[in-house]
Residue frames as qw, qx, qy, qz and C-alpha x, y, z in Angstrom:
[[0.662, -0.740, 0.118, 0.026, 4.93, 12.50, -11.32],
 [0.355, 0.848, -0.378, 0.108, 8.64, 12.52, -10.47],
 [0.883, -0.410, -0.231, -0.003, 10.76, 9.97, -9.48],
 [0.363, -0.865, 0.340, 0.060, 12.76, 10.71, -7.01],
 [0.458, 0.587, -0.668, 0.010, 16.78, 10.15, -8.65],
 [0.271, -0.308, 0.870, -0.272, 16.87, 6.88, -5.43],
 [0.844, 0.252, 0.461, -0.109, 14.46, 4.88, -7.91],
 [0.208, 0.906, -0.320, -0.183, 16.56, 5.98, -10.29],
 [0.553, 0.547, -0.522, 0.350, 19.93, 5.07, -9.42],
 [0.817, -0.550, -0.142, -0.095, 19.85, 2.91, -6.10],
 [0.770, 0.356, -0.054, 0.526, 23.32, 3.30, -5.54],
 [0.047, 0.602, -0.168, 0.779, 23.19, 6.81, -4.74],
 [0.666, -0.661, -0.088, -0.334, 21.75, 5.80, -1.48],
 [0.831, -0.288, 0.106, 0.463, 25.28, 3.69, -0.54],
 [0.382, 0.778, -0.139, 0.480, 27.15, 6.85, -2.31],
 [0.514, -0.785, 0.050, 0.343, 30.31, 8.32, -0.05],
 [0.174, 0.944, -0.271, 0.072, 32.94, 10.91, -0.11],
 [0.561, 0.631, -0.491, 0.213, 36.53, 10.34, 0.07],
 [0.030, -0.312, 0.779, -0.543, 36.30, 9.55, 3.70],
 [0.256, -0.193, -0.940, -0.115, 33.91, 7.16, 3.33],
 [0.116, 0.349, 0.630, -0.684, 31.11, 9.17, 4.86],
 [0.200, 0.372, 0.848, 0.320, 28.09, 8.35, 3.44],
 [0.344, -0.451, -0.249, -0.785, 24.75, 10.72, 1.70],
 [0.568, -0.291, -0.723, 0.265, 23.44, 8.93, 5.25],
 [0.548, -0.336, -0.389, 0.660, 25.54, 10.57, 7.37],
 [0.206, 0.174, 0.213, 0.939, 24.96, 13.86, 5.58],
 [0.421, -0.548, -0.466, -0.553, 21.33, 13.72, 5.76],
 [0.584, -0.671, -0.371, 0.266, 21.36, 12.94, 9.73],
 [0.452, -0.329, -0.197, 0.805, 23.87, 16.00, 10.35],
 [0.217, 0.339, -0.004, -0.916, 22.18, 18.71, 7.99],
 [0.196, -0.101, -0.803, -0.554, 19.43, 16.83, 6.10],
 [0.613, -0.192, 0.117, -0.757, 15.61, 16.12, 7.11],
 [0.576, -0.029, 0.770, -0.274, 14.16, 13.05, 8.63],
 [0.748, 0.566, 0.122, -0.324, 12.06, 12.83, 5.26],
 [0.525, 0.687, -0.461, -0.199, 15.41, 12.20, 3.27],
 [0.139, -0.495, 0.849, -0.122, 16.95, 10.58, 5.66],
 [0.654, 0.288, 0.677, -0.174, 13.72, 7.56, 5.42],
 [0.728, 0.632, -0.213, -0.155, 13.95, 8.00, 1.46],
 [0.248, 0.690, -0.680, 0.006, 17.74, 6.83, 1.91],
 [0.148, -0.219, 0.939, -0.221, 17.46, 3.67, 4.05],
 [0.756, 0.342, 0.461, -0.316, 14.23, 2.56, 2.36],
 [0.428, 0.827, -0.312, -0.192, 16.60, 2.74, -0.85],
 [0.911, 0.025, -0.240, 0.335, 19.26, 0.51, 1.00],
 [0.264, 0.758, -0.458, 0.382, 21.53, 2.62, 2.84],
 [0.616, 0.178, -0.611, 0.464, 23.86, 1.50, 5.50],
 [0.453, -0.828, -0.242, -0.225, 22.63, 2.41, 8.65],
 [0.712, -0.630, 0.204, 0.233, 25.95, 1.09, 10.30],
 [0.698, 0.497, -0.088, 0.509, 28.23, 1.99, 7.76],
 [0.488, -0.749, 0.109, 0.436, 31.39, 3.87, 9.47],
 [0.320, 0.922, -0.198, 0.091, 33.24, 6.67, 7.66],
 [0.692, 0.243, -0.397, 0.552, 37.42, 5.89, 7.54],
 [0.154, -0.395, 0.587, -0.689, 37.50, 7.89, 11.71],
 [0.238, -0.372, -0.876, 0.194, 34.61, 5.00, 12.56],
 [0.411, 0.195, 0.379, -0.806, 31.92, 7.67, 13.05],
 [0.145, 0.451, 0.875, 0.100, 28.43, 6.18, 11.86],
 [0.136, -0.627, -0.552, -0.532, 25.22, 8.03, 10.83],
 [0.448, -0.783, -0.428, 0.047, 23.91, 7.99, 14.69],
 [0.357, -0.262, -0.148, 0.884, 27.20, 10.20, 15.53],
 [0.349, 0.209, 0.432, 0.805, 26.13, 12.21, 13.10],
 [0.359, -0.712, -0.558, -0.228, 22.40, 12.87, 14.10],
 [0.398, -0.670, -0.491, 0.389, 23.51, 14.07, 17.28],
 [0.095, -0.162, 0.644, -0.741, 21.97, 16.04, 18.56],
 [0.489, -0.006, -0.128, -0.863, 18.67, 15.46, 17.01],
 [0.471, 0.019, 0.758, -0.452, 16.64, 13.05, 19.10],
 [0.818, 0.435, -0.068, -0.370, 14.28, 12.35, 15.66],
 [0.616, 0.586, -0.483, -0.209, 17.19, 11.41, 13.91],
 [0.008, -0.413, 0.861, -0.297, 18.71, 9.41, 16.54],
 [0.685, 0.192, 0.558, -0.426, 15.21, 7.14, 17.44],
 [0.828, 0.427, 0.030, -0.363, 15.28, 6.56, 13.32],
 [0.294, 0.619, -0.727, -0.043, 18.43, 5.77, 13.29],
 [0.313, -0.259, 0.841, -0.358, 17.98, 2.92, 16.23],
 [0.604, 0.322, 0.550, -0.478, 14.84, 1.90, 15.21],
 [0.659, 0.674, -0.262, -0.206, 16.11, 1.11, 11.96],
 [0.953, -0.013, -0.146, 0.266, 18.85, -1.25, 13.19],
 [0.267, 0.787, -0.355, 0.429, 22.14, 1.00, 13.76],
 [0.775, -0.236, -0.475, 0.344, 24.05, -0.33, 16.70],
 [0.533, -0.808, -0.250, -0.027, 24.07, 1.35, 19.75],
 [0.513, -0.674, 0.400, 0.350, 28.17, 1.66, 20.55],
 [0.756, 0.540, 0.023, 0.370, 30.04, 2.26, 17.67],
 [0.194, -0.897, -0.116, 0.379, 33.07, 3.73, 18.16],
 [0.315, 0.898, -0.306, 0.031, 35.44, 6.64, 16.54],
 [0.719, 0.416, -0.473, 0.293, 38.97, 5.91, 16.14],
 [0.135, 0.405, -0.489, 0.761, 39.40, 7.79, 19.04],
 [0.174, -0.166, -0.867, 0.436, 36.84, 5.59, 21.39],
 [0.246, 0.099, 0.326, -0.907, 34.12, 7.87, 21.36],
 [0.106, 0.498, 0.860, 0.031, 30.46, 6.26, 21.29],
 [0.147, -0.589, -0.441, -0.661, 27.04, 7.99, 20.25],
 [0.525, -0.716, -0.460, -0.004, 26.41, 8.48, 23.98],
 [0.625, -0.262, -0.119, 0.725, 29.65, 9.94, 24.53],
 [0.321, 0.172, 0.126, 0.923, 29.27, 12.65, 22.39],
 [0.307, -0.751, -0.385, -0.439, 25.55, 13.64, 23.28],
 [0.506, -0.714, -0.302, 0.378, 26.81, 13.90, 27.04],
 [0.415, -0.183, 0.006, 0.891, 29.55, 16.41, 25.74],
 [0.141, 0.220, 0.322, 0.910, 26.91, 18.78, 23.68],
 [0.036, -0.005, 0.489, -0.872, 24.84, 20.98, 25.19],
 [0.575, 0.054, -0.126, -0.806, 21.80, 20.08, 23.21],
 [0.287, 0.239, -0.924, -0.080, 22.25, 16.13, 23.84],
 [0.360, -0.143, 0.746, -0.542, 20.09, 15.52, 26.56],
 [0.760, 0.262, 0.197, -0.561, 17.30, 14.13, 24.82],
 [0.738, 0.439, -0.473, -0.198, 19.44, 12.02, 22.52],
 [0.105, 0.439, -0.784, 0.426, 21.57, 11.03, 24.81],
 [0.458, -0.128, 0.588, -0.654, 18.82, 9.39, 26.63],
 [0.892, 0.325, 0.040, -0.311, 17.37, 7.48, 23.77],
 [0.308, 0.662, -0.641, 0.237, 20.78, 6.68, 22.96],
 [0.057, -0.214, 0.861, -0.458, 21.12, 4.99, 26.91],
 [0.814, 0.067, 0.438, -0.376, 17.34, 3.36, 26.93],
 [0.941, 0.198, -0.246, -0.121, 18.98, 0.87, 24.55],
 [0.843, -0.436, 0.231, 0.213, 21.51, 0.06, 27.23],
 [0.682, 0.606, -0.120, 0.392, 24.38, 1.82, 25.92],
 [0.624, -0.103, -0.335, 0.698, 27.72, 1.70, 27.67],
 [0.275, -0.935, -0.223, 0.002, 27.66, 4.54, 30.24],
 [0.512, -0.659, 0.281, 0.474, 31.29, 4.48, 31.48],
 [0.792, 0.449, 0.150, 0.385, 32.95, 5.51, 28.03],
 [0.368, -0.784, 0.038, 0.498, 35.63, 7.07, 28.30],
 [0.761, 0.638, -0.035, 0.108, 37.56, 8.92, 25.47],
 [0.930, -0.158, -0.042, 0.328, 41.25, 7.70, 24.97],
 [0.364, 0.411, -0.165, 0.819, 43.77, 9.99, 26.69],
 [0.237, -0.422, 0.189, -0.855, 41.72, 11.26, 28.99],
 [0.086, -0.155, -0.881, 0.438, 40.20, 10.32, 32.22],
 [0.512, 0.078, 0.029, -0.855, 36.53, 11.87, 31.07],
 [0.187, 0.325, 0.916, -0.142, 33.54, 9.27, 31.58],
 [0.098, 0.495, 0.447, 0.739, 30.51, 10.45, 29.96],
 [0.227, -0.788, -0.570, 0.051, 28.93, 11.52, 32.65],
 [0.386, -0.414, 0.028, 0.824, 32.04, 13.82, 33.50],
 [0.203, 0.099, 0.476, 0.850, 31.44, 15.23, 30.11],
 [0.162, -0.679, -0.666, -0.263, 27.81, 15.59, 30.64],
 [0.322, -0.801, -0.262, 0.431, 28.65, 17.82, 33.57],
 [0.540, -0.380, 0.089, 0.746, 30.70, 19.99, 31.82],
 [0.096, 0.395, 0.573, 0.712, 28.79, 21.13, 29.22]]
């Protein structure tokens, strides 16, 4: 058998690019659930935050899998971007969010965010999409 390079070289699971976004974050935005559980049984950071403060769970969104393993793995519910924007914010803004966006708010995540400059609440955003 082969072992996968994360018995290897445990490390590679806390690896990030120049903007501090982690192999994590990668895996939740174009990666499979399957890697993403190889990486945080390894030790990644669930709540690490890339140098703009996005996390992992931004990342996930839209995918409702990735977002339920992310939670359900510790990750914290309201992080936000530099620019104010929680994990709930952005599911309300994308047209496939609804389902995340809902797991996302059954752990009692702030509703009224709003993102800074603008008078948009998520829900506004939710409508607009």
């Amino acid at each position: 058998l082969r072992e996968s390079p994360l018995v290897l070289d445990l490390d590679l699971a806390r690896a990030a690019d120049g903007f501090g976004s982690t192999v994590l974050m990668h895996a939740a935005a174009s990666g499979s659930i399957a890697a993403m559980r190889a990486l945080i049984e390894a030790g990644a950071e669930v709540g690490a935050a890339n140098s703009r403060g996005a996390t992992a769970l931004h990342w996930a969104l839209p995918d409702a899998a990735k977002v339920a393993l992310l939670l359900s793995k510790g990750a914290a519910v309201d992080p936000k971007t530099i620019e104010g924007r929680t994990p709930l914010y952005v599911a309300a803004t994308l047209a496939a969010g609804l389902s995340a966006a809902g797991i996302v708010s059954s752990r009692r995540a702030r509703c009224i965010a709003s993102s800074p400059g603008t008078r948009n609440t998520t829900l506004a955003s939710s409508m607009q999409t």
